[in-house]
C-alpha positions as CSV (number, residue, x, y, z in Angstrom):
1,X,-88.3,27.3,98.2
2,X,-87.0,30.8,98.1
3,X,-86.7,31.6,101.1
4,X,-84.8,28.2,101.8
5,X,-82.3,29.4,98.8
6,X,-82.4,32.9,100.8
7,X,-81.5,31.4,103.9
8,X,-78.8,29.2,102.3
9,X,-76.9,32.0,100.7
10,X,-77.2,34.6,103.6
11,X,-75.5,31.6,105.3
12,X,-73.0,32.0,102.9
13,X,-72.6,35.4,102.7
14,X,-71.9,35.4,106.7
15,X,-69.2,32.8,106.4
16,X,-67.6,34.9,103.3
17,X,-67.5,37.9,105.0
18,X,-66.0,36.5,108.1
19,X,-63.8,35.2,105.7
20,X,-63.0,38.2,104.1
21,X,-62.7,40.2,107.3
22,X,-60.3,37.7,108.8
23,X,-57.9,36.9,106.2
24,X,-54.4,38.9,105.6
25,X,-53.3,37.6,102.2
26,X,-54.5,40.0,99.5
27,X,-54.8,37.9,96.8
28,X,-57.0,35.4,98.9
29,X,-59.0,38.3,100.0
30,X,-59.9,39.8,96.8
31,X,-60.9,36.1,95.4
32,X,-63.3,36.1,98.5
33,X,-64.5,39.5,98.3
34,X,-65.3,38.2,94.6
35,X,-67.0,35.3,95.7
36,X,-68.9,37.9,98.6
37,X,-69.9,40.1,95.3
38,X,-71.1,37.1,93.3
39,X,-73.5,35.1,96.6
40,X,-75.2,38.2,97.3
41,X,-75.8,39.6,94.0
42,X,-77.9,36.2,94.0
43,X,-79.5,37.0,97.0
44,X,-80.4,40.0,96.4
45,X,-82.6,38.4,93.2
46,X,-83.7,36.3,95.4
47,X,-85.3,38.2,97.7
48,X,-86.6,40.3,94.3
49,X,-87.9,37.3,92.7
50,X,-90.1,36.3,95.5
51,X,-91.6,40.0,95.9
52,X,-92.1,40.0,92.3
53,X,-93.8,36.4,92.8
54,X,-96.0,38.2,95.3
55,X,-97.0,41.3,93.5
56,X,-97.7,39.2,90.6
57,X,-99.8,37.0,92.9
58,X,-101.9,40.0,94.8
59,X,-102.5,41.5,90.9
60,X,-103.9,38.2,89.8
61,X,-105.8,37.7,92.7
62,X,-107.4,41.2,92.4
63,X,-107.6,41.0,88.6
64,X,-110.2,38.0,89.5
65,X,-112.2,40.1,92.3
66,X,-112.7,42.8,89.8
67,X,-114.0,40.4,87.0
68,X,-116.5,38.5,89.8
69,X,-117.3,42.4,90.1
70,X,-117.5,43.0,86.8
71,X,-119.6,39.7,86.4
72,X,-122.4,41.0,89.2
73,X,-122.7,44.6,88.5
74,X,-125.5,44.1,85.5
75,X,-127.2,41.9,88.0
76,X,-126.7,44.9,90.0
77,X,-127.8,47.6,88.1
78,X,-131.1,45.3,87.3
79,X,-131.8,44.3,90.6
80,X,-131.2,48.4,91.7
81,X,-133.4,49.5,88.9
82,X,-136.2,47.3,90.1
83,X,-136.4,47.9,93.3
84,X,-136.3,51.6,92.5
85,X,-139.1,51.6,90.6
86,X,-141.5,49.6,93.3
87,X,-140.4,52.4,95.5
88,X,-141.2,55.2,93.5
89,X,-144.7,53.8,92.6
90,X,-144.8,52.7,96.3
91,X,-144.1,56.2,97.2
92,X,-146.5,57.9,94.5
93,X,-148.9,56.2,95.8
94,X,-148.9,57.5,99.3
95,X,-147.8,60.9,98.1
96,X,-149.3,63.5,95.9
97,X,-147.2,64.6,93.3
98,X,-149.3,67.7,92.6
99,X,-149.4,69.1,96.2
100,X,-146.3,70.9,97.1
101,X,-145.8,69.5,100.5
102,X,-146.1,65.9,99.6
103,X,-144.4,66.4,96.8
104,X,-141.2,67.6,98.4
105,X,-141.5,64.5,101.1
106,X,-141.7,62.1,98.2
107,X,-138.8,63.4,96.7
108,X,-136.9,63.3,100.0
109,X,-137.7,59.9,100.6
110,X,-136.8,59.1,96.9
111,X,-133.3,60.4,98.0
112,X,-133.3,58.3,101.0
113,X,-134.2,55.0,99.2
114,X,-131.2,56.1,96.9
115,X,-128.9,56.4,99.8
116,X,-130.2,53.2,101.1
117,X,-130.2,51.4,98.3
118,X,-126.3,52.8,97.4
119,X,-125.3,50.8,100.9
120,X,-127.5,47.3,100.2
121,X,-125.9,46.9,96.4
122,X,-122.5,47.3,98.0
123,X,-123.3,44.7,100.5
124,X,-122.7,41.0,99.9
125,X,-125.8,39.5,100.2
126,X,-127.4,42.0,97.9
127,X,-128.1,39.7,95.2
128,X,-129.2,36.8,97.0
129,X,-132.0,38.1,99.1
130,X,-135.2,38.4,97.3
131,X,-136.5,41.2,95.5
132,X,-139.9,41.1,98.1
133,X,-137.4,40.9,101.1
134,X,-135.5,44.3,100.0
135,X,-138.9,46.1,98.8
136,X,-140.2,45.3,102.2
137,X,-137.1,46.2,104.4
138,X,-136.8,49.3,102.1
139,X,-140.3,50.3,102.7
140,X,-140.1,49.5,106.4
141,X,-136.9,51.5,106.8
142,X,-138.5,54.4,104.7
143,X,-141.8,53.7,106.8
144,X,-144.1,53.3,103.9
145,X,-147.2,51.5,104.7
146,X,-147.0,48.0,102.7
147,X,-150.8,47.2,101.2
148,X,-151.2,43.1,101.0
149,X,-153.1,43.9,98.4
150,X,-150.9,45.5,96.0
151,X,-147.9,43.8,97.3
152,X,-146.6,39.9,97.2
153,X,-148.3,37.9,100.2
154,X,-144.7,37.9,101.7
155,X,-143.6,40.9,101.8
156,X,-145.2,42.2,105.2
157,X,-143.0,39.3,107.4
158,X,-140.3,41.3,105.7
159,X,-141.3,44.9,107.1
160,X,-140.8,43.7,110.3
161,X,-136.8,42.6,109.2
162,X,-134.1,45.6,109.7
163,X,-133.1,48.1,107.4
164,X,-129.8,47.4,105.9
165,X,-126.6,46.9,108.5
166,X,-125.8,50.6,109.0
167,X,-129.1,52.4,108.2
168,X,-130.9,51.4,111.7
């Protein structure tokens, strides 16, 4: 509608300054330049109204990503938290803590989970695949060896899966 009102009074503001520009009598013209003053002083708030309208849109609409962010990052920081922790076992397991060497490669691929795991929580499906799923690719992209015995019955179709989007 305001850009109908916008085209309707730039319409108007052509004819007026035509009309300006083409008439001799003074009195007449001052009246008209009046009239110029007074159509595009209201298109001018116009065309400030509808970019108000549209800031005011783009704020609410990223005032509601940020509160569906908001919303997720406890689910998150749980999920994160998790999974970090069945990695570091995972990892503990296969590595000696005491021995220097293995000890500095467990650390490293600590580091690397972290990374990894910094890229999946950003991703969208994050928090709809299943905790198994991300253990496994995690595991598979760190190249842990997944034991069916200590892990869920599913989780070795998921070594198989690749690691997340930009880690392969």
């Amino acid at each position: 509608m305001l850009q109908r009102v916008q085209q309707v009074l730039l319409a108007v503001t052509e004819d007026l300054a035509d009309a300006v520009a083409s008439t001799a009598d003074e009195d007449k013209k001052a009246r008209l330049a009046n009239a110029l003053y007074k159509i595009t002083r209201g298109l001018r708030q116009s065309i400030y109204l509808e970019a108000k309208l549209e800031r005011e849109d783009a704020e609410a609409r990223e005032a509601a990503v940020q509160r569906a962010i908001s919303a997720a990052e406890p689910r998150i920081v749980r999920r994160r938290a998790h999974i970090e922790s069945r990695i570091e076992r995972r990892i503990w397991d296969e590595y000696d803590a005491g021995d220097d060497d293995e000890s500095a490669l467990g650390d490293e691929l600590i580091a690397r989970a972290e990374e990894w795991l910094d890229e999946a929580s950003e991703a969208e499906g994050f928090l709809d695949e299943s905790l198994e799923s991300l253990v496994g690719r995690l595991c598979a992209f760190l190249g842990l060896h997944l034991d069916p015995a200590t892990e869920p019955r599913n989780l070795e179709r998921h070594a198989a899966a690749p690691a997340w989007p930009n880690s392969s």
